[in-house]
C-alpha positions as a Markdown table, in Angstrom:
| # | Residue | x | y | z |
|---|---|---|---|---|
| 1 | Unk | 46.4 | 25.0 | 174.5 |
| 2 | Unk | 49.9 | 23.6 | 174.0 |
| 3 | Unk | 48.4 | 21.5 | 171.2 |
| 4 | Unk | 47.3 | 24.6 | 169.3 |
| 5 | Unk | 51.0 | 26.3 | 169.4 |
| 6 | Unk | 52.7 | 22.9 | 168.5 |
| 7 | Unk | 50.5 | 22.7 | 165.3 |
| 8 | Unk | 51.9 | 24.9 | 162.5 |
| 9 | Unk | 49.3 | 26.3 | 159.9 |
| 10 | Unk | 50.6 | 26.8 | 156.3 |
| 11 | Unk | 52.0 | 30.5 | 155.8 |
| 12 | Unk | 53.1 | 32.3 | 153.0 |
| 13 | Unk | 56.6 | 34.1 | 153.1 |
| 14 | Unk | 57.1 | 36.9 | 151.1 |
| 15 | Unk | 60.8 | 38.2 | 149.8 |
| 16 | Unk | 62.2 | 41.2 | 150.9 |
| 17 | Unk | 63.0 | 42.3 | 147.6 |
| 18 | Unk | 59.7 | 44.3 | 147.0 |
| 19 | Unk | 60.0 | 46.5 | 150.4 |
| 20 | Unk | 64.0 | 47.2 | 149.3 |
| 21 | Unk | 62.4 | 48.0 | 145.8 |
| 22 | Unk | 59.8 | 50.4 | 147.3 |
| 23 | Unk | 62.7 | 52.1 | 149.5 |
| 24 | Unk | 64.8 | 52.4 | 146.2 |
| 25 | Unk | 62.0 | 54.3 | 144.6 |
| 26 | Unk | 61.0 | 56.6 | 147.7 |
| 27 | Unk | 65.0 | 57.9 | 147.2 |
| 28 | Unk | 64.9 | 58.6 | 144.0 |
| 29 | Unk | 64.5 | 61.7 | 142.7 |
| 30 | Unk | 60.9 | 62.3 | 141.0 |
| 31 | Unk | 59.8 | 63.7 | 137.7 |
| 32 | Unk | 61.8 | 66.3 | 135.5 |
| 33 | Unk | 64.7 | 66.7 | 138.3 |
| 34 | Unk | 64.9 | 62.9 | 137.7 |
| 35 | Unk | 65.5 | 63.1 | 134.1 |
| 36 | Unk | 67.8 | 66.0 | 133.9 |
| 37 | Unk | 70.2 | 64.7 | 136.9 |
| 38 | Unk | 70.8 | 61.5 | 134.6 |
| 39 | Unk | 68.5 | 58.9 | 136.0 |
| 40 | Unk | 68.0 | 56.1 | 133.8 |
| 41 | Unk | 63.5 | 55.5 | 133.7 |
| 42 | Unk | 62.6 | 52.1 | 134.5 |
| 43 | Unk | 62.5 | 49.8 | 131.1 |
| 44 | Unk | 58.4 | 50.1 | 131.7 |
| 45 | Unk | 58.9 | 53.6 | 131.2 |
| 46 | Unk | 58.3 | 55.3 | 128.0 |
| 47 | Unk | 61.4 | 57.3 | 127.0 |
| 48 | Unk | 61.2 | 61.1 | 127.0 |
| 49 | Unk | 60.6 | 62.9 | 124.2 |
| 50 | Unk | 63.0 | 64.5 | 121.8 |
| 51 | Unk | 62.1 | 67.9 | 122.7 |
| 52 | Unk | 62.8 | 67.7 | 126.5 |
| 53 | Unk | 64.0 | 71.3 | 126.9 |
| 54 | Unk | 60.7 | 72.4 | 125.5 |
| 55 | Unk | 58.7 | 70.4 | 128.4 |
| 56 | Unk | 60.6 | 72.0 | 130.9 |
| 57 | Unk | 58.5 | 74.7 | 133.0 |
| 58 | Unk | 60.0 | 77.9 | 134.4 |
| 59 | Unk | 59.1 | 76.6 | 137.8 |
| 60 | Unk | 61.3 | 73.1 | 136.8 |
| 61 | Unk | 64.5 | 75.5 | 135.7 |
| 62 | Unk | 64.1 | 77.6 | 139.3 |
| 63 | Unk | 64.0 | 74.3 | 141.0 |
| 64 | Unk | 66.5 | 72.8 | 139.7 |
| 65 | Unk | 69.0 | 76.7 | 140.3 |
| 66 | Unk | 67.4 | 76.6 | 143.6 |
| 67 | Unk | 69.9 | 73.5 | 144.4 |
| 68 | Unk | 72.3 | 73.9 | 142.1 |
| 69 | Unk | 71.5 | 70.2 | 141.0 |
| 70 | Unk | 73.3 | 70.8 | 137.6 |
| 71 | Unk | 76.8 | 69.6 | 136.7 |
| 72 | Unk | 79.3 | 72.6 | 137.6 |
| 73 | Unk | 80.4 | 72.9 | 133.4 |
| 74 | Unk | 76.7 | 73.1 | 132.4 |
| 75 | Unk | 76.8 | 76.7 | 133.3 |
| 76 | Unk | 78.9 | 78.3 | 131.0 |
| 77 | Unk | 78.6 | 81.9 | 129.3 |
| 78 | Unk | 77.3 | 82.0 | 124.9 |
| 79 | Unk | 81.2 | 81.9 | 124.0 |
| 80 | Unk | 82.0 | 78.4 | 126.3 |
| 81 | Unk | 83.5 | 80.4 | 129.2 |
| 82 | Unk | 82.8 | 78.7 | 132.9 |
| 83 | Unk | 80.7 | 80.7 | 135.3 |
| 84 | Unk | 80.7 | 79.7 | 138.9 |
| 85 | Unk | 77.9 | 79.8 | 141.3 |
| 86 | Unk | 79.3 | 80.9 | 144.2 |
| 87 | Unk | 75.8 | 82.3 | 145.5 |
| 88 | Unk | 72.5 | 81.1 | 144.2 |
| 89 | Unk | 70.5 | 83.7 | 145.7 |
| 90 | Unk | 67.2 | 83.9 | 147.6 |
| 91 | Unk | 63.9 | 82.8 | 145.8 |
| 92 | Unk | 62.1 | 85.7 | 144.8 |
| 93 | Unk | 58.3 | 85.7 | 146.1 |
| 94 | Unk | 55.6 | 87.1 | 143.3 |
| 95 | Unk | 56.7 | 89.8 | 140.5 |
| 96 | Unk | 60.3 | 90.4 | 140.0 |
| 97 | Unk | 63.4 | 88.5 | 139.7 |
| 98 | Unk | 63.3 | 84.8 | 140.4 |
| 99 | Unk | 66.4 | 84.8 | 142.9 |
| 100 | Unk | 67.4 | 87.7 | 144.5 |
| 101 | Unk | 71.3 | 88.8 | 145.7 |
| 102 | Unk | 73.0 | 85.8 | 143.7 |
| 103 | Unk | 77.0 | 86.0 | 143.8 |
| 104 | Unk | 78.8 | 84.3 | 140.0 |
| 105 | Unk | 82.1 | 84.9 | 139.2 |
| 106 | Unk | 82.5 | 85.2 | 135.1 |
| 107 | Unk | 85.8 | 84.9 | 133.1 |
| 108 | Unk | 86.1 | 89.0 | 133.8 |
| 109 | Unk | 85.0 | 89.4 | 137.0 |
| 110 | Unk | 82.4 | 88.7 | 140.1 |
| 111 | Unk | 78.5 | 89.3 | 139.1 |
| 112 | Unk | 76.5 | 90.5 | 141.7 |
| 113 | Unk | 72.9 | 91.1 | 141.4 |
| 114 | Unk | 69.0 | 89.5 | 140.4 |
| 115 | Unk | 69.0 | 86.4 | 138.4 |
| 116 | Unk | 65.7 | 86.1 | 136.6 |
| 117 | Unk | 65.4 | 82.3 | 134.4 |
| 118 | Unk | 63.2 | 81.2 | 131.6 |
| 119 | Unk | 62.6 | 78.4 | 129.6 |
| 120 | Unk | 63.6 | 80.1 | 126.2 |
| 121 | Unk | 66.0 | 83.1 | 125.5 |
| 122 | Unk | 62.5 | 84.6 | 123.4 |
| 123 | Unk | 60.8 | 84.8 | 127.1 |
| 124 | Unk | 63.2 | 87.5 | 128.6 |
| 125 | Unk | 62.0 | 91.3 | 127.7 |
């Protein structure tokens, strides 16, 4: 037996690079959310489109005001003026308003209410 264990058979090591790669990807932030939080796409990766905003879906927008994963100044009124989340609301469930409750505090005041999202200013009736 001792002659088995004192012989060495040929091996092949493999780098730890792939397995911190792999762990560098499982982090990352997937799809749409991805692309809007400023991720650069690996140079495999075809670049987006032009006409991102179209491609986003209302569910993309609702995820993305669900945690506020959005630069603070991106939210600003028609006119440039800041609004501030101070609430985001709770996600509505079926017909209705998509977050319920949300607190935003505008250049006049402190909004209270419903927030309902879509993907272009012609969706909302």
């Amino acid at each position: 037996m001792p002659a088995l264990l004192e012989r060495q058979a040929p091996y092949v090591t493999r780098s730890r690079r792939p397995a911190s790669r792999l762990a560098e990807m499982r982090s990352r932030p997937r799809g749409r959310a991805g692309q809007l939080l400023g991720e650069q796409p690996p140079p495999y990766v075809a670049p987006p489109s032009a006409a991102l905003p179209d491609a986003l879906t209302e569910r993309d927008i609702a995820h993305l005001w669900e945690g506020q994963r959005f630069p603070p100044q991106a939210l600003t009124m028609v006119g440039g003026q800041p609004l501030q989340v101070i609430y985001r609301g709770l996600r509505g469930r079926g017909p209705g308003p998509d977050f319920r409750d949300a607190v935003i505090i505008a250049p006049w005041g402190t909004l209270k209410g419903d927030v309902e999202l879509h993907v272009r200013t012609s969706d909302f009736r």
